[in-house]
C-alpha positions in Angstrom: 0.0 0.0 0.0 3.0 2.5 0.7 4.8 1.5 -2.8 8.1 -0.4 -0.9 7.7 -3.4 -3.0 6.2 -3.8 -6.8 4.3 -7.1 -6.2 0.6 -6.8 -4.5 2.3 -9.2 -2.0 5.0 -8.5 0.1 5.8 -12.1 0.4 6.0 -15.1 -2.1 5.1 -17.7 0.1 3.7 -17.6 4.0 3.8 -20.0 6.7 1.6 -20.0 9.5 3.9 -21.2 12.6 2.1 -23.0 15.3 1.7 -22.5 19.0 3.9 -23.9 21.6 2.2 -24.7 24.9 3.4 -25.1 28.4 3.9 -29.3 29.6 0.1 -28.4 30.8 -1.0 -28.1 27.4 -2.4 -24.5 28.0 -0.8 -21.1 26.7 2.2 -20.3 28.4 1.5 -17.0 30.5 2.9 -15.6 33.7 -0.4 -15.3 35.1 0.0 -19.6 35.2 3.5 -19.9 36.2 4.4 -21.7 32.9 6.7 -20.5 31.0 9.7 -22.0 29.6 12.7 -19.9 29.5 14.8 -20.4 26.8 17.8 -19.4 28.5 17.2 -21.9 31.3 16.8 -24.5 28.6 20.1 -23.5 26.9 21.6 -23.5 30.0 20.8 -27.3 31.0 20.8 -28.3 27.6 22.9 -26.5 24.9 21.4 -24.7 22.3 21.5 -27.4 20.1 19.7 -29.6 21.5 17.1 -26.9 21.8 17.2 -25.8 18.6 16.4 -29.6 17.5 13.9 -30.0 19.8 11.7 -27.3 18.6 12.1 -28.8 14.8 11.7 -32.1 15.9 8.7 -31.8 18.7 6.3 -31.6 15.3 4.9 -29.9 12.3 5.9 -26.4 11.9 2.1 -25.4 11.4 0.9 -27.3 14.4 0.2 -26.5 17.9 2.2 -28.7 20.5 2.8 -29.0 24.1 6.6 -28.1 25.1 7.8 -31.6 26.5 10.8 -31.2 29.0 11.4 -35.1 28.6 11.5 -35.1 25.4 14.0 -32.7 24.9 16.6 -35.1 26.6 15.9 -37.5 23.6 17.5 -35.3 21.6 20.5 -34.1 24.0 21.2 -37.7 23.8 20.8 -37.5 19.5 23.5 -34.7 19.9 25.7 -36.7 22.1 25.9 -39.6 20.2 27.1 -37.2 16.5 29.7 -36.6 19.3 31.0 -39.7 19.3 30.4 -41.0 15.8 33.6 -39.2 15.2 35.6 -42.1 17.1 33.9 -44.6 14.0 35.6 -42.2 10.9 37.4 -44.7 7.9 39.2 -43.3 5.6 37.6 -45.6 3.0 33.7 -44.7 2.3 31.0 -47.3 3.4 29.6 -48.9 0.5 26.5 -50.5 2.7 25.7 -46.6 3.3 25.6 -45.0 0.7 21.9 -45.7 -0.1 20.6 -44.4 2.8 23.2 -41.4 2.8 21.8 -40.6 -0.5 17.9 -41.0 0.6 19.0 -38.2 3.2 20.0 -35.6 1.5 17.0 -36.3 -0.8 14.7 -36.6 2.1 16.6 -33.9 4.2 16.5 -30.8 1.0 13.2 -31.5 0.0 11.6 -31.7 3.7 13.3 -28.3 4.4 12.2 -26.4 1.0 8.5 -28.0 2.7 8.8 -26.9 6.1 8.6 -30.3 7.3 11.5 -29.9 9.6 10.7 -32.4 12.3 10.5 -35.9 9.5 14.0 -34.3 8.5 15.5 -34.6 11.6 13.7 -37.8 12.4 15.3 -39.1 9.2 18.8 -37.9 10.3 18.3 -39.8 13.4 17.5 -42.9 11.2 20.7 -42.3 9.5 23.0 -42.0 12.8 21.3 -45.4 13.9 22.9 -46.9 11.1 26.6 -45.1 11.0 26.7 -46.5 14.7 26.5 -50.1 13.4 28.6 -50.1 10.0 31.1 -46.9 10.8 31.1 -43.9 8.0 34.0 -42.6 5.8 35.3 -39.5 6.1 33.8 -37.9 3.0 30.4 -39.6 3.8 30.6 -38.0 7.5 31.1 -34.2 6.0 27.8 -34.9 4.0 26.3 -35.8 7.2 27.0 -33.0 9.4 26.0 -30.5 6.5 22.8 -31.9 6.2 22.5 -31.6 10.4 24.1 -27.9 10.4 20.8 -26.4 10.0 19.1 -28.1 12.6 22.7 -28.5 15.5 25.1 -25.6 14.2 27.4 -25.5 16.8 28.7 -29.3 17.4 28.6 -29.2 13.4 30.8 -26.2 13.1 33.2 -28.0 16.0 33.5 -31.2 14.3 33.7 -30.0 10.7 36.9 -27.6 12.0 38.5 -31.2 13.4 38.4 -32.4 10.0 40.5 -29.6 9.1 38.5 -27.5 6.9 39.2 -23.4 7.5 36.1 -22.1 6.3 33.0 -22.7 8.2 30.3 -25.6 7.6 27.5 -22.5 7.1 29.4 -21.4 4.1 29.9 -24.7 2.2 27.8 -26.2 -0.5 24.7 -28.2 0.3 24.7 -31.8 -1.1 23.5 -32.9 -3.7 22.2 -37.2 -4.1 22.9 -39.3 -6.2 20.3 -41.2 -7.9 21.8 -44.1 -9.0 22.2 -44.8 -5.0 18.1 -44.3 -4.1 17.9 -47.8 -4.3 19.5 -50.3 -3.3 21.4 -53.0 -5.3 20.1 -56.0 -2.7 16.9 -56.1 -0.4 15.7 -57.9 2.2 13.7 -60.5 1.5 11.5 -62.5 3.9 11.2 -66.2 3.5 8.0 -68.0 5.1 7.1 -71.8 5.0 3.1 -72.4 5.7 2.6 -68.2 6.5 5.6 -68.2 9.6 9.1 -66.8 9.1 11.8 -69.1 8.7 14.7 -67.3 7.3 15.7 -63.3 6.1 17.6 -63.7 2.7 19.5 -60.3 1.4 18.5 -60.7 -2.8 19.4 -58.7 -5.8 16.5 -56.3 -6.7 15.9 -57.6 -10.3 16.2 -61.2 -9.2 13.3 -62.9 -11.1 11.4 -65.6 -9.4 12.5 -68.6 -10.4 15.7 -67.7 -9.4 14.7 -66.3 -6.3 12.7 -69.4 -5.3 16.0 -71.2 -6.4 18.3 -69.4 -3.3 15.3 -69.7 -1.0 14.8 -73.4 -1.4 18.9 -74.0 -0.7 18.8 -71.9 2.1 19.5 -74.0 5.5 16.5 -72.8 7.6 14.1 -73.2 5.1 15.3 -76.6 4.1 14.7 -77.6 7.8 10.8 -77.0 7.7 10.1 -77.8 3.6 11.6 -81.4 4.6 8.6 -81.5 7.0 6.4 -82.0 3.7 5.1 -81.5 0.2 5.8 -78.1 -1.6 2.5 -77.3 -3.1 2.9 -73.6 -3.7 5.5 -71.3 -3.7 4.6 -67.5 -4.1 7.3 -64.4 -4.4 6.0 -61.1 -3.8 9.4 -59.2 -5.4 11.5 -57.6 -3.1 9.7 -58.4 0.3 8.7 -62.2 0.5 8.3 -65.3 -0.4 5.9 -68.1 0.9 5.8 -72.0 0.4 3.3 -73.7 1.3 4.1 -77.2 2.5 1.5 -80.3 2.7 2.8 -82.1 5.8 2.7 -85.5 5.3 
């Protein structure tokens, strides 16, 4: 209306940010006795654990009650980037990769969407699996950029120990690759008569036949088809297959 800008809006895009409550679920107030201080919180916590809490506790638009408790589930998220330093390889992990790569999708296009609390949930998915296979160097500066916006702090500390000069806030954001989305081998269930008897780890494109070929030399599942008759023998691709077995 006062001619500062030359579109009829003064903002492209506009999201509505949702209410945090006190632990009692109503508006936080002094009249109550209610409110969280966030210098308290920093002080007992760190600010990054604060700063993740608020994009983890739900979504940005929603209105949610402040959980004291569950802020301590994410101290203990940043304690444990901490220490994944202690599992670096020089090599990269091959077994990673796929998931690395379905994180910086996930991670970019959740923060372009405001959907900041499944992007740190999927973050925390990631760490779960560096902590059981380890993570190579280059792998582990991808990681921390994609948790810079979210933890700046013990980013910008552990990305000066690898000893870069400039600061994490000022380098590139990844980019996936998506030849590694998928996975070249899957899971693969194996059930005799409708119960689980083994876990087999298959190529993606594996056809049936072939698929029922591995299955059927597998040691558990040779156990409980030498119980019977194979009558059936069904592969859903990727996720399982069942044989049915007339017990004689």
């Amino acid at each position: 209306d006062i001619g500062v800008v030359s579109t009829i809006e003064p903002f492209a895009r506009l999201e509505f940010l949702g209410f945090i409550l006190a632990e009692d679920g109503r508006k936080m107030s002094k009249r109550y006795g209610n409110i969280i201080n966030p210098d308290d919180v920093v002080a007992t916590y760190g600010a990054d654990a604060f700063r993740t809490y608020e994009m983890f506790m739900g979504p940005f638009e929603n209105t949610v009650a402040w959980s004291t408790a569950s802020i301590a589930g994410t101290t203990r998220f940043i304690e444990r980037v901490w220490r994944v330093q202690d599992k670096l390889t020089a090599e990269n992990i091959s077994t990673l990769d796929t998931l690395l790569h379905q994180t910086i999708k996930k991670v970019g296009s959740d923060i372009e969407a405001f959907k900041f609390n499944t992007a740190v949930s999927q973050l925390m998915t990631l760490l779960n699996e560096i902590e059981k296979v380890g993570i190579g160097k280059e792998q582990w500066e991808l990681f921390l950029k994609l948790l810079a916006p979210f933890a700046p702090h013990i980013t910008e500390e552990l990305w000066e120990q690898l000893d870069h000069a400039d600061s994490i806030h000022l380098s590139s954001w990844p980019q996936y690759d998506a030849t590694k989305l998928t996975s070249a081998t899957v899971p693969v269930a194996v059930q005799v008569n409708g119960k689980l008897r083994a876990t087999l780890e298959l190529p993606a494109d594996m056809g049936e036949g072939e698929a029922l070929a591995v299955a059927r030399t597998n040691q558990n599942t040779q156990k409980w088809l030498a119980l019977g008759k194979e009558v059936k023998a069904v592969y859903v691709p990727g996720k399982v297959i069942n044989f049915v077995v007339e017990q004689s």
